[in-house]
C-alpha positions in Angstrom: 3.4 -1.2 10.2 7.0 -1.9 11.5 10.0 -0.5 9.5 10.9 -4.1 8.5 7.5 -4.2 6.6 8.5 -1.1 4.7 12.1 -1.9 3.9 10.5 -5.5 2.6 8.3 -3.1 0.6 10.8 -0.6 -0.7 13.3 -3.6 -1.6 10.5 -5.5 -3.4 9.5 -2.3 -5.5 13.3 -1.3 -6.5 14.1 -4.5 -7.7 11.4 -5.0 -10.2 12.5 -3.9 -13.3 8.9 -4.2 -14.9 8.0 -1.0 -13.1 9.3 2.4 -14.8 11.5 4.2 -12.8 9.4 7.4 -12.7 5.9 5.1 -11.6 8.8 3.6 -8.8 9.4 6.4 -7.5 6.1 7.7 -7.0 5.0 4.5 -5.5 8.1 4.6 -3.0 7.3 8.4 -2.0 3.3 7.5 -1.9 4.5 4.4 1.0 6.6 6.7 2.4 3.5 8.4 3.8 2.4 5.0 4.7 3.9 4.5 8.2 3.0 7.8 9.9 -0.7 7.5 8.5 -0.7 4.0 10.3 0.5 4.8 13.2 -2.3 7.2 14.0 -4.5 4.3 13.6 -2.6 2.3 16.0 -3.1 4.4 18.6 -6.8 4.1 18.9 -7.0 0.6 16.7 -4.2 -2.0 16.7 -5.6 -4.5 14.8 -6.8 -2.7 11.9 -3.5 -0.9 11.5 -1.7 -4.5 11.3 -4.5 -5.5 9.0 -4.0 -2.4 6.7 -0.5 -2.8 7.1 -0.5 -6.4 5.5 -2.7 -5.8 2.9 -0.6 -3.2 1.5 2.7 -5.3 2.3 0.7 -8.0 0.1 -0.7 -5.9 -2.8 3.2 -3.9 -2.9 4.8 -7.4 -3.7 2.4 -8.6 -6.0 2.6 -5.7 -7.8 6.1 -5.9 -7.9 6.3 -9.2 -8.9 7.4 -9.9 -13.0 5.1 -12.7 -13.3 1.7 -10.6 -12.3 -1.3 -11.9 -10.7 -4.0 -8.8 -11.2 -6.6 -11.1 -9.6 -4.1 -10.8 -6.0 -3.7 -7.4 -6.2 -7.3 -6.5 -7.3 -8.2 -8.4 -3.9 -6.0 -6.6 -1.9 -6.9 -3.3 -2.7 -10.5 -4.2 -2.3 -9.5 -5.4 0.9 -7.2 -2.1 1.5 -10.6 0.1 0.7 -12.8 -1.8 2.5 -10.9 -1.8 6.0 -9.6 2.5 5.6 -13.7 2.9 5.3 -14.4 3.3 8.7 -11.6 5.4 9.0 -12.2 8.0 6.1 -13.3 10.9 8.7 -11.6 10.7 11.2 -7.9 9.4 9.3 -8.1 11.5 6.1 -4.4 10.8 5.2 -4.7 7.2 5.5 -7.9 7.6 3.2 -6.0 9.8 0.8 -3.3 7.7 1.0 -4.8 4.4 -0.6 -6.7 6.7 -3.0 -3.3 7.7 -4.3 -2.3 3.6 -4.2 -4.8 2.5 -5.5 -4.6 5.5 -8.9 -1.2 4.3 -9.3 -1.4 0.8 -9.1 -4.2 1.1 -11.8 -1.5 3.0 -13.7 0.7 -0.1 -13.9 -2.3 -2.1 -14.9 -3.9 -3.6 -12.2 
């Protein structure tokens, strides 16, 4: 995930006004950890790091979107889950990472 997909993602977050600040700023600090988590993916697995990558690009903007589509984001976090599987041992942070994504997009009601 390139630093233009995150900056999309942290723009896209901040701007919705649907989203309490407080759940915003957990979300933004919970992506944060996004990138480096990635990255050790990339090393070994390029393709599923730009897959993970997307899907959570995908799922942050739905999510941030006023007019929701639950069904999107449901899909994408399915997607998210299914693809950090393989990685769970040996990427625990990326696995604990869309754990955390996951809890708090169910917080905002997806």
């Amino acid at each position: 995930m390139n630093d233009k997909q995150i900056e999309k993602i942290k723009s896209a977050v901040e701007a919705a006004d649907h989203i309490p600040a407080e759940k915003k700023a957990e979300l933004l600090a919970i992506l944060a950890n996004l990138k480096p988590a990635i990255a050790k993916v990339a090393e070994t697995h390029p393709e599923d790091a730009q897959n993970i990558g997307q899907v959570v690009e995908a799922s942050a903007h739905e999510a941030a979107r006023e007019n929701k589509r639950p069904e999107r984001v449901e899909r994408a976090m399915r997607e998210l889950k299914e693809s950090v599987e393989k990685f769970e041992a040996s990427h625990p942070d990326l696995a604990a990472f869309v754990n955390r994504y996951s809890t708090l997009l169910s917080a905002l009601g997806f």
